[in-house]
N, C-alpha and C positions, 0 to 999 in steps of 0.2 A: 629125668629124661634119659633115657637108654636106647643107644641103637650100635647095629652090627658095625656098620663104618662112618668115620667122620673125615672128610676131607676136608684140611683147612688151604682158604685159595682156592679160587676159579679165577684166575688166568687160563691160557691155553693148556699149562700141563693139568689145573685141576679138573678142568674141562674135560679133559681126555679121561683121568682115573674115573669120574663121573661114568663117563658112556662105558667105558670098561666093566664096573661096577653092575651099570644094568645087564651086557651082553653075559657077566658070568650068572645072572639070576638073584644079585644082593634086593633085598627090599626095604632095608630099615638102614638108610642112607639120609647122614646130615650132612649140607653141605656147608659153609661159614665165608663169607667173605669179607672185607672192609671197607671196599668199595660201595656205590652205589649203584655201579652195573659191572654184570659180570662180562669177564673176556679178559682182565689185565686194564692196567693202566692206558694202556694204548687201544682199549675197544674201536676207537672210533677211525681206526685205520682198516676195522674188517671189512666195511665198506669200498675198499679199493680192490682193484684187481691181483693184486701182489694176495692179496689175502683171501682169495678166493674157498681155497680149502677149509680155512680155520673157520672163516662165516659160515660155512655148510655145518662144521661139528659143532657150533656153535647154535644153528639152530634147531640142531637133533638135542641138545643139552636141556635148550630150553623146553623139549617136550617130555625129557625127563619127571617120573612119578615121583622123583623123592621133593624134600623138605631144602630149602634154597633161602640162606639167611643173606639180605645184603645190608650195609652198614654194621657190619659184627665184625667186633676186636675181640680176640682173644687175649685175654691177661695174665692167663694163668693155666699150663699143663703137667700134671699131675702122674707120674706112671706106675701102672699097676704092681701089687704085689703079689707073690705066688701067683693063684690062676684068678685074682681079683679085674675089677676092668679101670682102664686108663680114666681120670677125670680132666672133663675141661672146663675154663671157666670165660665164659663170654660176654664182653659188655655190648647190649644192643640200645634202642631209641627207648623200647618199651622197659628195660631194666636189665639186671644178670641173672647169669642160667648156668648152673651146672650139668654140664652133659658126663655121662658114663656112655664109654665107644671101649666094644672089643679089641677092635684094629684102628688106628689113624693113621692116615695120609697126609704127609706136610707139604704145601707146593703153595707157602705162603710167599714166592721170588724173592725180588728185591728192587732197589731204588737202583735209577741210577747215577753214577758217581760223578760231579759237576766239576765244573773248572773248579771251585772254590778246594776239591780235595787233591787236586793236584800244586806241581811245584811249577808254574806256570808266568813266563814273568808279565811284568806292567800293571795297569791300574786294573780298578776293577765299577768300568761304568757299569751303566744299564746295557739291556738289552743283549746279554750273555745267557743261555737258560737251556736246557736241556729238551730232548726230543718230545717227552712227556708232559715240562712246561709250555711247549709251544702247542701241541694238541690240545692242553688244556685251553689256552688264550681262543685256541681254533673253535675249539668247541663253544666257546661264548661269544665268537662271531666278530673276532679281532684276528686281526694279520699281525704275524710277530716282528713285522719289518716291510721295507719295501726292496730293501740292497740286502738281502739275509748269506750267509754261508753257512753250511751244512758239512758241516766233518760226520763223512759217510761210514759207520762200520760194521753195520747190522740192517736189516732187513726190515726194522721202523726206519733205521733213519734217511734209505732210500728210497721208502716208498711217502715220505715227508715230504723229499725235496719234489717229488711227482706233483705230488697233494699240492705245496706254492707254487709250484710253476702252472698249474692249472687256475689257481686262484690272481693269475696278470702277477705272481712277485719274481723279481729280480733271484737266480738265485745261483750262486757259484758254487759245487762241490769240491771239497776236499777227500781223498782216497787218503783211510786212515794206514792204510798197507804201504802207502809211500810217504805219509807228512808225518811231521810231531806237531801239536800245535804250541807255539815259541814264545810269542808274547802278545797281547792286547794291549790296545791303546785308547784312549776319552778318556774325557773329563766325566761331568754327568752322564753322555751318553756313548756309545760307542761310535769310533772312527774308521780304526782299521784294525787288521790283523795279520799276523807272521807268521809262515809255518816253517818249518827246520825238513829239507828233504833226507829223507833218513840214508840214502846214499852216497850222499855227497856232502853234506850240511849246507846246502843252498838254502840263501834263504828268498823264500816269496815273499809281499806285500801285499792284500786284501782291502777293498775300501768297502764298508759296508754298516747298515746301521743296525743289524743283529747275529748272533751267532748261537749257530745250534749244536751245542758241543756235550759227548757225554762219552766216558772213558772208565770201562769198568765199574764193577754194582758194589752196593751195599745190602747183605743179605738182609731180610725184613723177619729177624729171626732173635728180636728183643723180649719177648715173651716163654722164650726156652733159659733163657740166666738160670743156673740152680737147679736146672731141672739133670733127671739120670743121661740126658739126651749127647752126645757129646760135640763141640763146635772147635774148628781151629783156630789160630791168632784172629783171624778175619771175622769170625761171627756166622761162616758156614758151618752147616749140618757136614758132619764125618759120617760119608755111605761108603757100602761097596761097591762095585759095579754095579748092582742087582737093587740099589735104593737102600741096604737094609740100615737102620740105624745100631746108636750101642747099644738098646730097649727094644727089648720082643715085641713083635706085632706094631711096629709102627718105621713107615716106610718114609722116606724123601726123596721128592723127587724135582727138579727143575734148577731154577735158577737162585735156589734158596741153599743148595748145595755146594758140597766141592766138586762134583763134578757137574757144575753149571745145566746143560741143556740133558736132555733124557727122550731117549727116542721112544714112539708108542710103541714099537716092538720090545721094548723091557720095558716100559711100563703092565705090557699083556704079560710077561711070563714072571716079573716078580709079583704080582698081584695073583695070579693063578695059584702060586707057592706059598704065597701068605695064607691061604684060606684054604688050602689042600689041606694046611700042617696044625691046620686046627680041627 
């Protein structure tokens, strides 16, 4: 199985090199995902108005002519030699696939990083979970609390706290721009929580029976180990400004990176450059 480009990841940035992809005239376009539905972890927030944009490219995505794998892990990437083509190795429901791609796009993101990877003090009940876990619970038709707080630092996780306060829950915001979160407190379940103001070191007290907390990612970039690809201490892809990796013909871009977010204005002109210089 051979094709001109493989993007790995349909979250919002794979979503975009997608539409890009078609607007430059590419035909022979695989896409790979791990998920079960594309959009990213957080699909089920394109539905809100904060996301109004992204659900629009999202449903030009889906009218997309190319080939769209979901439930597909990549296990294994291979980079090419002299003017050979790059292999990939996928594990799907129906069995593994080795793809040969000219060019690949990585924009497989990342997780994000829970109270558990931080130095955080106090017990560790229930009902502590992240942005992600709590859309998941949503998504199967559970409230992640009735007295929730929401440590706000991103654009999921205020259009979250929209989403339970629309749903009758209780909900206190934290501004991650003025708190640290300090310590947690419960036994099995959670009771309350502390935040540390970062100008003062006041501390506040929270009484609430969940907490939606998430602080810095974990690249989803376990399947490049060994590979010519290069990553920092952290397990991000090393780009330059422009996506390019340390391997010709194979770009990164988004939250899988060191340079975390990536605008569709250089996603259009290093993907122009890629395919010029071939």
């Amino acid at each position: 199985m051979k094709y001109e480009l493989v993007i790995i990841g349909a979250g919002l940035t794979g979503v975009e090199v997608a539409l890009q992809a078609k607007k430059m005239g590419l035909e022979s376009v695989l896409i790979v995902d791990y998920n079960d539905q594309f959009g990213g972890f957080n699909h089920s927030l394109l539905a809100e108005d904060a996301f109004e944009e992204e659900k629009n490219r999202m449903k030009k995505f889906k009218e997309l002519p190319y080939e769209k794998w979901t439930n597909a892990t990549v296990t294994g990437l291979f980079e090419a030699f002299g003017d050979g083509e790059h292999e990939i190795n996928v594990q799907t429901k129906t069995g593994t696939f080795d793809i040969e791609a000219k060019k690949i796009i990585i924009c497989s993101g990342a997780l994000e990083k829970p109270r558990e990877a931080h130095k955080i003090g106090g017990t560790r009940p229930a009902g502590v979970m992240t942005p992600t876990m709590a859309l998941g619970l949503l998504d199967r038709g559970f409230l992640p609390g009735n007295q929730v707080v929401v440590y706000e630092n991103s654009k999921t996780s205020r259009a979250l706290s929209k989403l339970l306060e629309n749903k009758g829950v209780q909900v206190t915001t934290v501004e991650a721009n003025d708190y640290a979160l300090h310590k947690v407190y419960g036994k099995s379940s959670l009771e309350k929580i502390e935040v540390k103001d970062k100008n003062n070191d006041e501390i506040e007290s929270f009484q609430c029976d969940s907490l939606i907390f998430s602080e810095g990612f974990i690249p989803s970039t376990f399947y490049l180990k060994g590979t010519g690809i290069e990553l920092n201490d952290k397990q991000f892809i090393l780009t330059d400004s422009e996506g390019k990796t340390s391997v010709d013909n194979i770009l990164a871009f988004g939250y899988c990176t060191d340079h975390n977010e990536t605008s569709n204005e250089t996603i259009e002109k290093s993907m122009k450059q890629l395919f010029i210089q071939s």
